[in-house]
C-alpha positions, -999 to +999 in steps of 0.1 A: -580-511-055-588-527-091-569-507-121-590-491-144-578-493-178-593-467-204-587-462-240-587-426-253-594-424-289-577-393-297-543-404-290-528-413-318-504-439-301-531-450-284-535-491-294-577-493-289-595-497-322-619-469-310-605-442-326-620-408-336-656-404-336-675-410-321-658-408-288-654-440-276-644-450-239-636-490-227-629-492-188-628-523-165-646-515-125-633-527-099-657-556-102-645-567-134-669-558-157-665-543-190-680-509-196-684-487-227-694-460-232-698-443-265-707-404-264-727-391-302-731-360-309-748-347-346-764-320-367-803-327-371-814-315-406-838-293-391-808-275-371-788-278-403-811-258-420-815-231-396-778-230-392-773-225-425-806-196-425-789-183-394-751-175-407-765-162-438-786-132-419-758-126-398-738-122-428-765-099-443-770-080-410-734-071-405-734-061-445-765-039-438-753-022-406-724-016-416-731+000-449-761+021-433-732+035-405-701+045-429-731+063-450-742+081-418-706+088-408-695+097-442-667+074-439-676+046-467-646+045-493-635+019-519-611-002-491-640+003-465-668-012-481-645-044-497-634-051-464-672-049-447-681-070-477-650-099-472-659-098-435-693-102-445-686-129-465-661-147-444-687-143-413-714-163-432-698-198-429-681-192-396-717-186-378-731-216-397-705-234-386-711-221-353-744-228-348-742-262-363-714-271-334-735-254-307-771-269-317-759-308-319-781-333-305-766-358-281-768-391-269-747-415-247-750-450-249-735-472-222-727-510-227-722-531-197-726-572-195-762-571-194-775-540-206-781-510-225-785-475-215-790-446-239-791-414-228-806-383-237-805-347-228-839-354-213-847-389-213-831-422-206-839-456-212-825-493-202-824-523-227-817-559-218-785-569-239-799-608-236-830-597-256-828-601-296-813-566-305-795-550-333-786-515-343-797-504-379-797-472-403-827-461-416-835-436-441-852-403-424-889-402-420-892-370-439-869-382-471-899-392-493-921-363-484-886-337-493-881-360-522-918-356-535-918-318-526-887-311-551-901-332-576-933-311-574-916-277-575-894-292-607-924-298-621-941-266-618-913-244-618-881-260-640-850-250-629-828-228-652-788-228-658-784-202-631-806-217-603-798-233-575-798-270-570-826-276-541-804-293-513-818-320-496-817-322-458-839-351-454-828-369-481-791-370-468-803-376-431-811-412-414-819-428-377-796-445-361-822-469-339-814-493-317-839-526-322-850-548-296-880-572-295-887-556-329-895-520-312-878-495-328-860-469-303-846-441-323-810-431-309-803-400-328-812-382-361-782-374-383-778-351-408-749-367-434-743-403-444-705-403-437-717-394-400-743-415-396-724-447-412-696-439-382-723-436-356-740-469-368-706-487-368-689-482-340-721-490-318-723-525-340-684-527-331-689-520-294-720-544-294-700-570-304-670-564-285-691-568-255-708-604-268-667-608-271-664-600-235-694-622-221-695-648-246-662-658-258-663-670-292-695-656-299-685-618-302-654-601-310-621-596-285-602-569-283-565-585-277-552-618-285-551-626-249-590-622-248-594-652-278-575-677-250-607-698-230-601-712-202-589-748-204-602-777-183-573-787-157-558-752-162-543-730-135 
């Protein structure tokens, strides 16, 4: 039977480049072909938003209840009510936080030699890697309508020194898409540049590794050993 060598990025004394996220996994079948598989997982702005919507009601419904039963109980005092309103508070970003790591959308993308496969929690679609293709980061679809929105409601309603800045969930969200024959196939929707930008790279990276793999000099290795062709007359 073939050994099956796989690089886990969360080990720190791991040597792959593929380290942190997205999870990133390189094996060898016992065929001899290459397989990668890289596993995304991210925030949609619209889930952002309702996260956010989401841990401040809880917040405001444990305040509520609790207020309304040490009133009924007669049991409200000055240490009672300050902790009800920390917990509140502290409860707040720990549900948003929450929901934001439960609702993620996810997506698996699989390279082999000659294709690739990106997988959805519903869907899943095959792409040939000999086809012109290229993975690219593009701004969201709803950044200019959010962008035009706030500039409207500045307009008519300027903001004051004690309100709020409006925060933009569309304006700090792209697609990462995967091109091919100039038909854009959207991979995932990402709420947060840094995210996105690590997303977009390490799928150019593993793209390339596998051109490394197939093609030799064309793509990128990943050991020395892998640079080495084959030399005519060579054993």
């Amino acid at each position: 039977m073939s050994a099956v060598t796989i690089f886990k990025p969360a080990s720190r004394a791991s040597n792959s480049p593929f380290r942190g996220f997205p999870r990133t996994r390189v094996s060898v079948g016992p065929d001899g072909e290459t397989v990668t598989v890289v596993e995304t997982s991210a925030s949609t702005p619209l889930r952002a938003r309702l996260s956010l919507y989401g841990g401040i009601a809880s917040g405001l419904t444990l305040f509520g209840a609790g207020t309304y039963g040490m009133v009924a109980d007669d049991t409200i005092t000055l240490v009672t009510f300050g902790t009800l309103f920390l917990t509140s508070c502290i409860t707040v970003p720990a549900t948003w936080y929450g929901f934001r790591q439960l609702t993620k959308k996810r997506a698996v993308v699989t390279f082999t030699s000659g294709r690739i496969q990106v997988r959805k929690t519903f869907t899943s679609r095959n792409f040939e890697r000999t086809h012109p293709h290229g993975f690219v980061l593009l701004w969201h679809d709803k950044a200019e309508k959010e962008r035009d929105r706030h500039a409207f409601l500045e307009r008519k309603r300027p903001p004051k020194w004690w309100s709020w800045n409006r925060k933009k969930y569309y304006g700090d969200s792209f697609h990462v898409v995967l091109q091919c024959f100039g038909e854009r196939y959207d991979i995932l929707a990402v709420y947060g540049r840094k995210k996105a930008e690590k997303i977009h790279a390490r799928l150019q990276a593993c793209d390339a590794v596998m051109d490394g793999t197939d093609f030799g000099d064309s793509g990128v290795s990943l050991s020395p050993d892998a640079d080495w062709g084959v030399e005519a007359g060579g054993l």
